[in-house]
C-alpha positions in Angstrom: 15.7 51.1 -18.3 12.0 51.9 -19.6 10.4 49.2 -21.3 7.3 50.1 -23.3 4.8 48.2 -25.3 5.9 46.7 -28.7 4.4 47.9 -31.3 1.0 47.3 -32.6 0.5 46.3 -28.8 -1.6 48.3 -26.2 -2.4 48.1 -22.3 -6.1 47.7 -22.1 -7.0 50.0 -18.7 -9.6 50.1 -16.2 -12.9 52.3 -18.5 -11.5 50.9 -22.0 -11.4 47.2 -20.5 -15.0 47.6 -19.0 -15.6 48.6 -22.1 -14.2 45.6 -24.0 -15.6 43.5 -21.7 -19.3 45.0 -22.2 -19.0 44.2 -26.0 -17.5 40.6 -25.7 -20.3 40.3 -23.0 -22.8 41.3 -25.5 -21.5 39.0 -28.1 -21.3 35.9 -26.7 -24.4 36.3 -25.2 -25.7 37.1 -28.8 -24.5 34.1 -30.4 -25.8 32.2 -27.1 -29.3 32.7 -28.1 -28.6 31.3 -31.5 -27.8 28.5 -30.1 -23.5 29.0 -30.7 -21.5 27.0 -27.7 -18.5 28.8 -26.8 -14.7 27.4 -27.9 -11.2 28.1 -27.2 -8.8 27.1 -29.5 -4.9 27.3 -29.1 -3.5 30.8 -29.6 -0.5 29.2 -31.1 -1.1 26.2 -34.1 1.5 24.4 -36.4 1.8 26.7 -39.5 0.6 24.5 -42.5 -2.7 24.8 -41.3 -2.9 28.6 -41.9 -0.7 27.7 -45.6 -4.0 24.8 -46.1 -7.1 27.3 -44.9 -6.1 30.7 -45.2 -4.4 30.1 -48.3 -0.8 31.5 -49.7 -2.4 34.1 -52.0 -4.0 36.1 -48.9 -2.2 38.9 -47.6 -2.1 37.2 -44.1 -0.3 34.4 -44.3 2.2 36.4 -47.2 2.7 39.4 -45.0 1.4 39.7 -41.9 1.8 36.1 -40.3 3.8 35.5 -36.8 6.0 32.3 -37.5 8.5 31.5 -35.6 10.8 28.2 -35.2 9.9 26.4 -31.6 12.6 24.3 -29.3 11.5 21.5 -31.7 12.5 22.7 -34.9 8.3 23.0 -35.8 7.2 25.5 -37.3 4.7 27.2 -35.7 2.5 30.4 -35.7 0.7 32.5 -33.6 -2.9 32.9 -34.8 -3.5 35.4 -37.4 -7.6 34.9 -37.1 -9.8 31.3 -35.3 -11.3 29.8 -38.0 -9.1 27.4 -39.0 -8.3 26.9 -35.5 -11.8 26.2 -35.1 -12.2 24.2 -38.2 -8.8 21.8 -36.7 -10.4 21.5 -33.3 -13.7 19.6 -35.1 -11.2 17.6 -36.7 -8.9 17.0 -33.9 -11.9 15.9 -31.9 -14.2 14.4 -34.7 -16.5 16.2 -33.5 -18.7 15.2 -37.1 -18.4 11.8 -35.9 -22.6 11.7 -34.7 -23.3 13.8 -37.9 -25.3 16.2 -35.4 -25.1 19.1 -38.1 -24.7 22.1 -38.1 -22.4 21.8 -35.4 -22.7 25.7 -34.0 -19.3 27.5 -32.4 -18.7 31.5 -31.5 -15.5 32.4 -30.1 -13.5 35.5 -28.4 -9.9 35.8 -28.0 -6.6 37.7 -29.6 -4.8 37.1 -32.4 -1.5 38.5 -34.1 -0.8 39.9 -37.6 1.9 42.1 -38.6 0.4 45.0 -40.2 0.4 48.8 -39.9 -1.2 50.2 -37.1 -3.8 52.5 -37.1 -7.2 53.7 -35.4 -8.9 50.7 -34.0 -6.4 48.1 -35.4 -3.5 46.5 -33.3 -1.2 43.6 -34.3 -2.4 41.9 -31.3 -6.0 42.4 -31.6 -9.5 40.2 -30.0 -11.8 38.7 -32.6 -14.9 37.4 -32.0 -16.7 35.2 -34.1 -19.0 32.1 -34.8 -18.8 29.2 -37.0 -21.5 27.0 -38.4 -20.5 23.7 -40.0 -22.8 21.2 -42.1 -26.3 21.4 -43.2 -25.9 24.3 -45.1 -28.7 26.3 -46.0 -30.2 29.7 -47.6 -31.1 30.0 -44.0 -28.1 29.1 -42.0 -25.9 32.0 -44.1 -28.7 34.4 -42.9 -28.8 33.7 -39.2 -25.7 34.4 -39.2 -25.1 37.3 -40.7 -28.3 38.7 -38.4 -26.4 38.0 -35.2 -23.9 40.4 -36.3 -26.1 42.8 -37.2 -27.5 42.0 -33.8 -24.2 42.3 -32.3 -24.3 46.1 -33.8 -27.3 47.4 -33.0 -27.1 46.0 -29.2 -24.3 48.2 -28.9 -26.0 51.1 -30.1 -24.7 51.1 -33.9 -27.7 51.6 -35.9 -26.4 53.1 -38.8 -25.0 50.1 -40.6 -24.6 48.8 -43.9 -25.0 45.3 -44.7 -22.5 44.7 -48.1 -22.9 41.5 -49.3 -21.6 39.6 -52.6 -21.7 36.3 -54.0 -18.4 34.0 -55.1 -20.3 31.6 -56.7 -19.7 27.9 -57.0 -16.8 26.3 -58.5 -17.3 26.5 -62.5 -18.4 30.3 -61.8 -15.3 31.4 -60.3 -13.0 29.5 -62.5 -14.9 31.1 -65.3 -14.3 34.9 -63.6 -10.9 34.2 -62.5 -9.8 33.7 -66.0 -12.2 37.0 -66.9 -9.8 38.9 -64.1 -6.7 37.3 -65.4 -7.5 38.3 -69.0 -8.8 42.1 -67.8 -5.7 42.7 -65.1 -2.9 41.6 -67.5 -3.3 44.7 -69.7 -3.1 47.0 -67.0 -0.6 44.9 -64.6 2.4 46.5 -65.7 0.9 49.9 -63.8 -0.4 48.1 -60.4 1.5 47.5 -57.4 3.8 44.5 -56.5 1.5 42.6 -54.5 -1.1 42.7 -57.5 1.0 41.3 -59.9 2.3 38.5 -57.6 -1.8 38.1 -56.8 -2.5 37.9 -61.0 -0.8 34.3 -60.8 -2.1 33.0 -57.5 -5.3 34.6 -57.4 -6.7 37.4 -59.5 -9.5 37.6 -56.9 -7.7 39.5 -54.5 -6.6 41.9 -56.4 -10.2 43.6 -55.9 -9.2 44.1 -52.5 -6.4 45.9 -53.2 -6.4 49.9 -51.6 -3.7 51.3 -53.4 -5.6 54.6 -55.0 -4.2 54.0 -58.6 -5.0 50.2 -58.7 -8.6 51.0 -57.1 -9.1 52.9 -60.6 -8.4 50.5 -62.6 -10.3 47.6 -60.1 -13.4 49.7 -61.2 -13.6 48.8 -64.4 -13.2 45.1 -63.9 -15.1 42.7 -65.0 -18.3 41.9 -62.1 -18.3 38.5 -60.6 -22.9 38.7 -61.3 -21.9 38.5 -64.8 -20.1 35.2 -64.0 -22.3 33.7 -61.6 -24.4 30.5 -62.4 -28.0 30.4 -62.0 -28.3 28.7 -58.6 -26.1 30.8 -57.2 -27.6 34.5 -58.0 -31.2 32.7 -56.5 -29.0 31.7 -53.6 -27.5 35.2 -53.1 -31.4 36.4 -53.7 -33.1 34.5 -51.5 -30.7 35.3 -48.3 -31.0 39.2 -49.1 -34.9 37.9 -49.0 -34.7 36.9 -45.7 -32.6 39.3 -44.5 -35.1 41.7 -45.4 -38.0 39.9 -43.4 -36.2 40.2 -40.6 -35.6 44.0 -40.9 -32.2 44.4 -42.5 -31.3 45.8 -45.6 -28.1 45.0 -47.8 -26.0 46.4 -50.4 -24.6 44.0 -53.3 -21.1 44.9 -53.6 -19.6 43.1 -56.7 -15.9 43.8 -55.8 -16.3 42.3 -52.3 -13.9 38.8 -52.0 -12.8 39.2 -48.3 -9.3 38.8 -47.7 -9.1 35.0 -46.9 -9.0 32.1 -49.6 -11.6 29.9 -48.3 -14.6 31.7 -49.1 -17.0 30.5 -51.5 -20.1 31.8 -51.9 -22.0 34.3 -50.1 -19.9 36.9 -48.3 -20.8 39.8 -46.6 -19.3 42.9 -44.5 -20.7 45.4 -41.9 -19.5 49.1 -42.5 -20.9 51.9 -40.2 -21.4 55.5 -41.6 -18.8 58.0 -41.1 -19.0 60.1 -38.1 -17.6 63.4 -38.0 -14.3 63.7 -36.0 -13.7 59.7 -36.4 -11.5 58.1 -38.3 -12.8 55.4 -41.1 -11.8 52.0 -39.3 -13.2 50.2 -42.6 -15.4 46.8 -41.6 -16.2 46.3 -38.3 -16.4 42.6 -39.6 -17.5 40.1 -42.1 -17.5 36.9 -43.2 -18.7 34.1 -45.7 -19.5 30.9 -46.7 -16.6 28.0 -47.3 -17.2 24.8 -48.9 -14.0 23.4 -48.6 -11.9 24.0 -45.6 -13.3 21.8 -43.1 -11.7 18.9 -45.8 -8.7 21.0 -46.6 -7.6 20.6 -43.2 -8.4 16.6 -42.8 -12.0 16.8 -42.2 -15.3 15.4 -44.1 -16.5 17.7 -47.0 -18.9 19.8 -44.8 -19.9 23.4 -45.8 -19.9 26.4 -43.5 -20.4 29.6 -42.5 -18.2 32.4 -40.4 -18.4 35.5 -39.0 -15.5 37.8 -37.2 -15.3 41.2 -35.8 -12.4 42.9 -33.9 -13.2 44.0 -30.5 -11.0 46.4 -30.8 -12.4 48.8 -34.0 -15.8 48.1 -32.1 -14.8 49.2 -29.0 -13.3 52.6 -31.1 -16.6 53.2 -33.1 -19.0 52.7 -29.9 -16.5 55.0 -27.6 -16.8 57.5 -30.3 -20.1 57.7 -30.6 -21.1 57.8 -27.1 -22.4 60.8 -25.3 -18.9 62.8 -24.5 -20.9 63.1 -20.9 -21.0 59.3 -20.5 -18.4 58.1 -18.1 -18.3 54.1 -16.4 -18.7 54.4 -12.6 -19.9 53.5 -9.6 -23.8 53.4 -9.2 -23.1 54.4 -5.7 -20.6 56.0 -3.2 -21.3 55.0 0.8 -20.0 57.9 2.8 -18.9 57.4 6.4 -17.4 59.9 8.8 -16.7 57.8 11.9 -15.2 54.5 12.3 -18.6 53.3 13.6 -20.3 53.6 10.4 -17.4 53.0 8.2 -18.4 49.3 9.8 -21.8 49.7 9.2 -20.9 50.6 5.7 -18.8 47.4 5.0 -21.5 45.2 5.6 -24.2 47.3 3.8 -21.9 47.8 0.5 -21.6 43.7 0.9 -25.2 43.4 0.7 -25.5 46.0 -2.3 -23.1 44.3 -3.9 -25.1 41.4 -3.9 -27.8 42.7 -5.0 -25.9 44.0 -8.7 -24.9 47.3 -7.4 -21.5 48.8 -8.4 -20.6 50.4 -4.8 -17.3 52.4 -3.6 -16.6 53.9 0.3 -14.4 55.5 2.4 -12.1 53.3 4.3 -10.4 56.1 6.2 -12.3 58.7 8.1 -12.6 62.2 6.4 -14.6 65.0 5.8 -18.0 65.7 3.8 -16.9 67.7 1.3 -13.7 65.0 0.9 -15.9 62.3 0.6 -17.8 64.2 -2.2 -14.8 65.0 -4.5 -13.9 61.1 -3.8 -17.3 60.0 -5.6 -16.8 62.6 -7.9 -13.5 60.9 -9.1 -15.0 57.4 -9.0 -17.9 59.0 -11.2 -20.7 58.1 -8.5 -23.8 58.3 -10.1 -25.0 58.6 -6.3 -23.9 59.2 -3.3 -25.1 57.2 0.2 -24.4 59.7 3.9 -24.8 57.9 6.5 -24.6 61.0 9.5 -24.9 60.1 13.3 -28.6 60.9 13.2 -29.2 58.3 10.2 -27.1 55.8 12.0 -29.2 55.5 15.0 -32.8 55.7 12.9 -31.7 52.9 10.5 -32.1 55.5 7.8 -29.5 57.1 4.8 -29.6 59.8 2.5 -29.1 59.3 -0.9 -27.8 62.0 -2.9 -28.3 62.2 -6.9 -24.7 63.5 -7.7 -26.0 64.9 -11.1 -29.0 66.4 -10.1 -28.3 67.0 -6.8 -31.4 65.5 -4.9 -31.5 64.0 -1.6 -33.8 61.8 -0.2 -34.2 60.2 2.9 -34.5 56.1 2.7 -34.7 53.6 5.7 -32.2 50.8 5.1 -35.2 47.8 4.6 -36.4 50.3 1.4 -32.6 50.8 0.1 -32.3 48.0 -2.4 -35.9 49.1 -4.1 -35.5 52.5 -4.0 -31.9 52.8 -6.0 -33.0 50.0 -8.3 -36.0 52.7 -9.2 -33.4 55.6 -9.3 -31.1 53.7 -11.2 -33.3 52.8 -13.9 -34.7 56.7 -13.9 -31.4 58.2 -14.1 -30.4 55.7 -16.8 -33.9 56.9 -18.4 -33.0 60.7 -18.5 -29.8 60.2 -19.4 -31.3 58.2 -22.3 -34.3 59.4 -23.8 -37.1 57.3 -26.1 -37.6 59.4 -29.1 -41.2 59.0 -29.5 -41.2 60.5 -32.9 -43.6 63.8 -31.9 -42.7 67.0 -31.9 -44.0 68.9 -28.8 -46.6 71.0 -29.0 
């Protein structure tokens, strides 16, 4: 019997899991130089705390949550996102015991929600994020939204929008919550299901609804800027302020509330431009400011700031914008057509390899042009012939398999000389626009 995948599930193979692990690579390492320090957190966690943070109006914990009864009789629930997994773990471990603030967390790992699967989204999907909790500040909500505009542009996204709203403080959202209440009852009796089941837990998320018909009528709602107090429109100013010394630009979105309950405050979302021949994936990520769930889940009243992004709808947008040419291989094939230097070879891909390079060789004796349609397979960027001749002088050939150059290298110049073709071919295959046209 054939067992495949469950749905919403997918094998991640050889090129696409290089690929994944280039971008979780990339982020962590981001968020390192911020000065994050990495967590793990459970994938599994008792289900009240997702009821407590995530909150019972959110489409995740109404629809899309995995919960499931253990040996116990607990109820318990795979991980729909690691915030409040994050936010427990401080808890669990007072880690706000020395009131060292903010304390500074980023994260990478999968998590599960039932939802309808489509381009870039999975029900078991990787998130990465980061977390900072206490000492809130103007400054604090703009480092880190800049690390994942960072994130973005290190992996060759430049084309990014920065939306950004604000949920104000308490008095301001209870005032536009009753202004959303008042608008959506006249035109509830038209809107879907979940809207109307929203108007009396939260009229908030009802601007996040994507049904096309209450989208219309979400336009003419009333804006949360009209509700907001005067400390918090200078808030929201001041971080687009210094977002902008920095070198990035934002949008103010009014109808932007994120999908969770916790957020208060600023809020934000990355979208990239439509490409032509890829599907919209929506945000790459987002996140916001919450000044209540560290206590909602036993903790000291301590504000915060999140950020998360799915691997996987990053991983979708950067292989669709690569060059259709680009392919993950080895930097080099070694090529040996006696047993003799297949030896040779062994130790001299051992030393390559510690030196950084990606190497592949023969094991098995064949013939040239063999060897060449091997490296062609492994996408060799360039191949290494060691003949009898070379053998004895201590010398190899190395072949540019695009090009098709060969030169002639003595083993104690190897490791210089395809470091500096490495980083040439890498150069044409990636040009510097300098900006002038050629005369």
């Amino acid at each position: 019997m054939e067992i495949n995948p469950v749905k919403g599930t997918h094998d991640i193979i050889a090129d696409e899991a290089y690929l994944y692990t280039m971008i979780e690579n990339a982020a962590m390492g981001i968020a390192s130089l911020y000065g994050y320090k990495e967590i793990r957190t459970p994938i599994i966690e008792h289900t009240p705390l997702f009821l407590r943070s995530v909150g019972e109006s959110s489409d995740i914990v109404n629809k899309e949550m995995y919960t499931f009864e253990d040996k116990g009789g607990r109820s318990i629930t795979l991980r729909p996102e690691l915030t409040a997994g994050v936010m427990r773990s401080i808890v669990s471990n007072k880690l706000y015991a020395n009131g060292d603030f903010p304390i500074k967390f980023c994260y990478v790992g999968p998590c599960f929600r039932y939802e309808r699967p489509q381009a870039g989204r999975y029900r078991q999907f990787n998130q990465f994020g980061v977390e900072a909790v206490g000492a809130p500040s103007v400054y604090q909500d703009a480092e880190v939204i800049a690390i994942g505009h960072r994130l973005l542009n290190t992996l060759g996204l430049d084309n990014v929008k920065v939306l950004i709203n604000s949920l104000g403080d308490e008095e301001s959202r209870k005032a536009y919550k009753e202004a959303l209440r008042e608008y959506f009852s006249k035109h509830i009796d038209k809107m879907c299901p979940d809207c109307k089941r929203r108007l009396e837990v939260n009229p908030l998320r009802i601007l996040d609804c994507k049904v096309p018909e209450d989208v219309e009528i979400v336009k003419n709602a009333p804006k949360m800027t009209d509700y907001l107090s005067q400390e918090s429109k200078a808030y929201l100013r001041t971080v687009i302020s210094i977002l902008k010394s920095v070198g990035i630009e934002t949008e103010v979105d009014t109808n932007l509330v994120r999908g969770l309950d916790y957020y208060t405050g600023v809020v934000f979302e990355y979208h990239f431009a439509k490409v032509e021949g890829v599907d919209n994936v929506g945000a790459l990520g987002g996140g916001g400011h919450y000044a209540n769930l560290l206590a909602e889940v036993g903790g000291p009243k301590e504000e915060g700031i999140g950020l998360a992004m799915g691997v996987e709808r990053l991983a979708y947008i950067v292989k669709s914008t690569l060059n259709p040419n680009t392919k993950i291989g080895a930097d080099v094939y070694l090529m040996g057509m006696t047993d003799d230097i297949i030896e040779q070879n062994f130790v001299l891909a051992d030393m390559l390899r510690g030196n950084g390079f990606i190497v592949e060789m023969n094991y098995a004796t064949k013939s040239l042009g063999a060897l060449f349609k091997a490296a062609n397979r492994k996408n060799a960027k360039f191949a290494i012939i060691v003949g009898e001749d070379e053998f004895n002088k201590k010398e190899v050939s190395v072949k540019n398999l695009k090009s098709q150059e060969q030169t002639l290298v003595k083993l104690e110049d190897l490791d210089n000389v395809l470091h500096s073709m490495l980083n040439k071919y890498y150069a044409d295959e990636n040009p510097v626009d300098t900006g002038k046209e050629e005369q």
